[in-house]
Structures are given as C-alpha cells and as structure tokens.
N, C-alpha and C positions, 0 to 999 in steps of 0.2 A: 612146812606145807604151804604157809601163806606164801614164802620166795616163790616155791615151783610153780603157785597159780597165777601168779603175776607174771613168770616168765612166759607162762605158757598162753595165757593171753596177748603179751606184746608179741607172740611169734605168731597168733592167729591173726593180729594186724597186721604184721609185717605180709604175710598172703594174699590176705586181701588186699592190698594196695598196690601188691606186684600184678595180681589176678587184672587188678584193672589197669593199671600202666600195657600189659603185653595185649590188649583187644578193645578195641573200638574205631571210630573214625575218625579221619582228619579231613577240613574241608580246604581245596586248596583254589588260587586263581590263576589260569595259566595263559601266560600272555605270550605271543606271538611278534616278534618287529618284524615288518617285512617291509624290505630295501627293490623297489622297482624302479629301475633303472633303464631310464628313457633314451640312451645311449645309442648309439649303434642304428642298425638297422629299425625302423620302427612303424606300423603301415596305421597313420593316423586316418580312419573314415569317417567324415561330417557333412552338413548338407553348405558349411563356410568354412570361414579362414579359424584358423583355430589356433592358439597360441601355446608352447608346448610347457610354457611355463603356467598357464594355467593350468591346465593336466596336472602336471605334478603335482602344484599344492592341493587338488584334490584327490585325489589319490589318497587311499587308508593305507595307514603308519603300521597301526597295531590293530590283530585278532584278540578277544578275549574270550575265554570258556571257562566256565566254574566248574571245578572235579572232581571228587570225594574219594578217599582214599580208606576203604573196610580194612582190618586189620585183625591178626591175633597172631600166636607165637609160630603157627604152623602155616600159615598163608595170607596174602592179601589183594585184594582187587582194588583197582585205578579203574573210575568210568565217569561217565559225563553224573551230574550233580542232577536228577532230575525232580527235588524237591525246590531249586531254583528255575525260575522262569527263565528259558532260555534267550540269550540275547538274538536278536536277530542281525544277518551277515549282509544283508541288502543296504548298502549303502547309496544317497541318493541325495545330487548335491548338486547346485546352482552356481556358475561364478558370471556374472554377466549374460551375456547373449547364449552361454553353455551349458549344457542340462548332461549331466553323467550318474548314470546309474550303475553301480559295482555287485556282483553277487558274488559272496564269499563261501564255500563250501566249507561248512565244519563235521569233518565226518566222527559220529563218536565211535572211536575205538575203543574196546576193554582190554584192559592188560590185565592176567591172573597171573600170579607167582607161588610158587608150592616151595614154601621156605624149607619143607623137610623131604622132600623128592630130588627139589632144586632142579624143578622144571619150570617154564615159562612158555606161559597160551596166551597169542594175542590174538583176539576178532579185531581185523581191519578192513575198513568201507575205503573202497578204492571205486572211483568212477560209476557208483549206484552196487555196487557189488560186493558181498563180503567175504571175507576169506580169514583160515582158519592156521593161523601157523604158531607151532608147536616147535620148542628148543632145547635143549638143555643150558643150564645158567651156570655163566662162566664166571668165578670170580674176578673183580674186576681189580686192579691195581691202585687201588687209592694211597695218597701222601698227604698225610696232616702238616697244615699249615703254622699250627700254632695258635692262629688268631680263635678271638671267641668274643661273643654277643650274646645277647639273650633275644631267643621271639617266641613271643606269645608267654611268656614270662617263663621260659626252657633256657639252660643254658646249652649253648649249643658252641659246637667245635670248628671248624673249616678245614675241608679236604677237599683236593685236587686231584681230578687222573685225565688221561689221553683215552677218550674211545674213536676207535681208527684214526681220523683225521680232526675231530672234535675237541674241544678243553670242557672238560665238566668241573664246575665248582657247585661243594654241597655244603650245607651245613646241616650237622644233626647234633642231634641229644642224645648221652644217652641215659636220662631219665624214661625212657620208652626205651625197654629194651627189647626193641625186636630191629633187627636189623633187614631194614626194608625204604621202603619212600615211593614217591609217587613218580609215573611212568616209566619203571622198571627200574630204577634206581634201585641200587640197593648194597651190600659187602659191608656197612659202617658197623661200630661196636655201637650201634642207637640209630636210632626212626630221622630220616631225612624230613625236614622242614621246610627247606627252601633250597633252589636249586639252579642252575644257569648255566647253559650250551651254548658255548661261544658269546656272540653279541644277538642272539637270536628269540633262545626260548629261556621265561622266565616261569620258574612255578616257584609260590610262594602261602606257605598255611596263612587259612583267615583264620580255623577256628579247630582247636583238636579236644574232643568231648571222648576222655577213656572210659573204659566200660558202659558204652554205649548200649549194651546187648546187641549191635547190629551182624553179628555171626554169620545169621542164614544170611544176608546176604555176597558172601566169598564164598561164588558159583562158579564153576570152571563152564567158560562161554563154551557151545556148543554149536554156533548157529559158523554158515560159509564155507566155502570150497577149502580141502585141507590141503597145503599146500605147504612148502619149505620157507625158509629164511630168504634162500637165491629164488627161488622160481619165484614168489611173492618179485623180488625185486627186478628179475625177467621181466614180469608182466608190466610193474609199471616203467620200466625203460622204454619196451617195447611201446607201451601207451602213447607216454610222454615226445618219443621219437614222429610216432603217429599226427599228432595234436599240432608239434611243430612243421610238418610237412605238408598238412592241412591250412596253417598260415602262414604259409610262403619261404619255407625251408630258414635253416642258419638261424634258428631261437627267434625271428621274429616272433615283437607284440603286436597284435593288433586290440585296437580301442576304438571302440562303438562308441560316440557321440549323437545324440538325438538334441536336435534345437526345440 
C-alpha cells in the first residue's frame, strides 16, 4: 500500500509540472535591422548643402518592440507587451548645422494560432487601418541542425527551414512542450525561444514564467476588415506602389531636413 501511494503521488507531480510547462507566458524582444540605402536615385530636401554621409550615420540601424507570447497546449497569442512602456519611434537627432527627425511606425499586430484547429488569425495595422486575415497553418518543413545551447537556462535545439524566399533559424526546447513560438512560428517538437529571418528580424525570450494563469488572455482578435492572405498583400502593394509614385516614381527616398 505504502509503494502504490508513493507512486501515485510522484504521478500527481509529474501533472502538475507538465500542467504548468504546456501554459503561460513568454516575454520576448523583437528587434528589427533595417538597411537604408542612400544609393541610387535619392530626392535630398534641405534649406543647405547637406552631406550624404551625414544622413547615413543618422539614420536608425534598428526598431525594437517588447512582445509577449500567452500560451497553452490548444493555442497561443503573439501581441505587443503592454505591461512594458512602450518605446518611442521618433527619432531626433543633431549632426552639426543638421537637424533630422525620423518617425517610425510600429503597428501592433496580433498573431492567434489555434494549435488544435490549425488555424491562424492575424489583426494587422497597415497605414492607420486594420485588417482581419484568417488561414489555415501549413506545416512547415523544418531541418535539425544538431547544434544546441541553453537560454534562459532551457536547453534548446537549432532548426532551419526556407519560408518562400526567407532562411528562418529557431531554436526551441522541448522542455515546454507545446509546439508553437512567437510570430507564428511554430511545427517544432517544443516552444520556440529565439528566432531569426535572414539578416533582418531578431526575436529573442527575455523572460518565460510557466503557469502564469494568463489563459484568458488567448483571445482570437476580432477587430479590421476580413480579408485574405493575397488580398491583404494586394492592398499593401498597391499602397506601397502609391507612396512611391507620390515621391517621384522608381523607389525613390525622400528625406525632410529641417536646419
């Protein structure tokens, strides 16, 4: 009698600790490089002479946004961190005689994933505007590397795949076994960590608290125009095509200078 109560309390531990591994949050930081390229066609406006190598070096490298990833075995939400004070995108900066002010739109989008429908809703802010697109989730073709590290004291794996033209590297654990990760990431045998799209976007966990209780909040957004995968991408071609015809055809940049 005393073996079977022993056992059967190591298996109501073993629940709970799985209970809490598969729900809670992870907080992540998602960095942005962005490569502006003064190259080419380029319609510099200033009240003087203006140096193009000053431009550059002020010019902003990198966006950052703090994001928090809700999770549990049946779904999870990606959305902006709003218990962090949001950074501000207004950049505003001095080199000599030149005065540049940069405004950077961070639109927060939410990603939902319905781990047991294996649908995917994202609310996306596009040009003041939201929109509502709804897909079914493809598994995606991941290749294990081999390599492994530990973050945030997880040991974690490394996998590799191609999305369309893209190289995604992830690393996951799967100590959290829910097979998901942040900005739609997801197919691994464990909880994506840390992640990287080309030479571009970086997301990386600050901080992963299991059994958060934070449940209610993995809400399937509601809010924007419903719209496709393509028509979504329609609109902002069409936009973006707009914007450049507006500043003088062929991708020119233009850059506002105020002395």
């Amino acid at each position: 009698m005393k073996k079977l109560f022993f056992t059967s309390c190591f298996l109501l531990l073993l629940n709970d600790a799985y209970a809490q591994n598969t729900s809670g949050k992870i907080l992540y930081t998602e960095t942005f490089r962005m490569n502006i390229d003064l190259g080419g066609d380029v319609d510099i406006r200033s009240e003087g002479d203006v140096n193009a190598d000053q431009i550059r070096s002020m010019l902003p490298k990198e966006q950052h946004m703090k994001k928090v990833l809700y999770y549990n075995a049946d779904a999870t939400l990606y959305a902006y961190d709003r218990s962090k004070e949001k950074e501000s995108n207004d950049m505003d900066q001095s080199n000599g005689n030149m005065h540049m002010v940069v405004h950077m739109d961070a639109p927060e989008n939410v990603v939902y994933m319905s781990l047991k429908e294996d649908k995917l809703v994202e609310q996306r802010d596009f040009m003041g505007r939201k929109f509502l697109i709804t897909s079914d989730i493809e598994k995606p073709k991941w290749k294990m590397t081999g390599n492994q590290k530990t973050i945030l004291n997880y040991p974690c794996q490394e996998a590799v795949m191609m999305k369309e033209k893209d190289t995604v590297t992830a690393w996951f654990t799967a100590a959290i076994p829910v097979s998901a990760g942040p900005q739609g990431y997801f197919g691994l045998p464990g909880m994506i960590l840390e992640a990287k799209q080309n030479s571009q976007l970086f997301l990386k966990a600050d901080a992963v608290i299991a059994g958060s209780g934070d449940d209610k909040m993995i809400v399937k957004p509601r809010e924007g125009k419903k719209v496709t995968k393509d028509e979504f991408k329609a609109i902002v071609d069409k936009k973006t095509k707009e914007m450049q015809e507006e500043g003088g055809g062929n991708g020119n940049v233009i850059i506002k200078i105020n002395r």
